[in-house]
Residue, then its C-alpha position, 0 to 999 in steps of 0.5 A: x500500500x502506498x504511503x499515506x501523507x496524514x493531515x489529521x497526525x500533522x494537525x495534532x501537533x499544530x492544536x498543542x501550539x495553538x492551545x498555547x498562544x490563545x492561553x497567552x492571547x487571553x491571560x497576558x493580553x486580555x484578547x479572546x479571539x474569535x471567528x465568524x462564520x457566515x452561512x446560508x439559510x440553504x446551507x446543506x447537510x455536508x456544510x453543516x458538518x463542516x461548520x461543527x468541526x470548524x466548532x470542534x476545533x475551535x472549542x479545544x483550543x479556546x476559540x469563540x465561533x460565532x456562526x449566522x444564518x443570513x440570506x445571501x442578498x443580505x450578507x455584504x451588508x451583514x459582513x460590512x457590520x461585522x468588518x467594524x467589530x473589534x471583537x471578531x478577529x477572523x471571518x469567514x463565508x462557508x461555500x458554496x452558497x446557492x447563488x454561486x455568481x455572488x461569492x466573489x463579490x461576497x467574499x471581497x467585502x470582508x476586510x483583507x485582515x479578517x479574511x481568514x479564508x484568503x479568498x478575497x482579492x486583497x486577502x492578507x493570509x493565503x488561501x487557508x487549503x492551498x496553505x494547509x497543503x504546504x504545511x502538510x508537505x512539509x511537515x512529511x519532509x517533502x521538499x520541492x525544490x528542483x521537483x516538477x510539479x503538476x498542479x491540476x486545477x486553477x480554482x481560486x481556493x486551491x490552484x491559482x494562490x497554491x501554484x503563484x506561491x510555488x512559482x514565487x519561491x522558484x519551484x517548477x510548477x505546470x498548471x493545467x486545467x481542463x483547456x490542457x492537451x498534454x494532461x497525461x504526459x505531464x502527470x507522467x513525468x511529474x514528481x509530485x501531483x497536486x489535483x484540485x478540480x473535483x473531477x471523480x478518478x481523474x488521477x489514475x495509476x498509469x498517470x502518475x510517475x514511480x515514487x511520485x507524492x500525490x494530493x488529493x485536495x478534489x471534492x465532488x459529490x456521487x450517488x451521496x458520497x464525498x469523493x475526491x480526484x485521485x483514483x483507488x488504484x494509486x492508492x494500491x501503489x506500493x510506491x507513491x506517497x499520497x493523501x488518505x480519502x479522509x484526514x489529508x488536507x482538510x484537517x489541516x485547513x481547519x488548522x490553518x484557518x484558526x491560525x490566520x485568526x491567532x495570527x490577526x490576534x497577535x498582530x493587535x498586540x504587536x507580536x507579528 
């Protein structure tokens, strides 16, 4: 079986030093940090689960999450309000909402400094998944320079801020999306395989290269289940480093997205 690159193992880690600066955070400084959570009336099932473990989290390290439904032609108005509090430290919209066309717009209205998410324009903190892979390959030990990369995907929450991080820091990165005619070649004679489209099975054994590292950072939803992009058969690779289905790179989302908040916190005090 291939070797299994666990987020959830890594994120252990990650709360005991969080739990430590929100301690000091809140006795030393008098700051109770706190994130909003915003969400539609039409939120589904699978995003109210995600909500609770986002609570969860947050509760273990002693984090205040305040979660609001609000319709969706009332949010900017809504997080306008919320951009004034000075006891919300970190907000974030949880996607996808049911009017997708107005989540970019939705989502640029946050304050670049409570934009714990990283998804509007002016964010001051990368996107908190594209991050979470970054800290999850490195806490593995996997180091990228002098790797070709391929990074399936151009999406805003993972591709795009993921793949201009990369590049800034001179690393060898192919970008291709679904307007790529030389997908399978690439992933071939990639190093490590990065895939964010939410395209079942996209990633299959005979694309991917002997000893490659793989990241299934894909979501879609079939017959009622979560799958992600990466096919069962790279898994049964002896050879390759790759993702769980479940416990890879979204345990360390949660991570992050709580560590842009201790961060904002830290910045009030002048400790960053």
């Amino acid at each position: 079986m291939a070797k299994e690159l666990n987020g959830a193992e890594l994120q252990g880690f990650i709360k005991q030093r969080q739990l430590r600066q929100v301690r000091n955070l809140r006795q030393e400084h008098g700051i109770a940090p706190k994130l909003l959570i915003i969400k539609s009336p039409h939120a589904s099932p699978v995003i109210e689960t995600y909500v609770r473990m986002k609570q969860r989290y947050a509760a273990d390290i002693f984090i205040d999450v305040e979660v609001a439904e609000v319709a969706e032609n009332k949010m900017k108005e809504f997080i306008q309000s919320a951009n004034t509090d000075s006891n919300i430290h970190g907000m974030i919209v949880q996607l996808p909402l049911k009017y997708i066309n107005k989540t970019e717009d939705i989502c640029n209205s946050i304050d670049s400094n409570k934009d714990v998410d990283g998804l509007g324009a002016d964010a001051a903190y990368l996107s908190a998944t594209a991050q979470a892979i970054d800290w999850l390959l490195a806490g593995y030990n996997i180091d990228l320079a002098g790797k070709h990369i391929a990074l399936l995907g151009s999406g805003k929450l993972v591709g795009t801020p993921l793949g201009n991080s990369w590049k800034d820091r001179g690393y060898l990165v192919t970008m291709l999306d679904e307007s790529s005619e030389n997908t399978a070649t690439v992933l071939q004679q990639s190093d490590v395989v990065v895939s964010a489209t939410g395209v079942p099975r996209l990633v299959t054994a005979e694309n991917v290269k002997f000893g490659a590292v793989v990241v299934d950072a894909g979501t879609a939803s079939e017959t009622g289940q979560i799958v992600g992009d990466v096919d069962e058969s790279v898994r049964l690779r002896e050879d390759v480093s790759i993702t769980p289905i479940k416990g890879g790179v979204g345990p360390l989302t949660i991570a992050v997205l709580f560590d842009h908040v201790i961060e904002a916190c830290l910045r009030r005090v002048g400790q960053l």
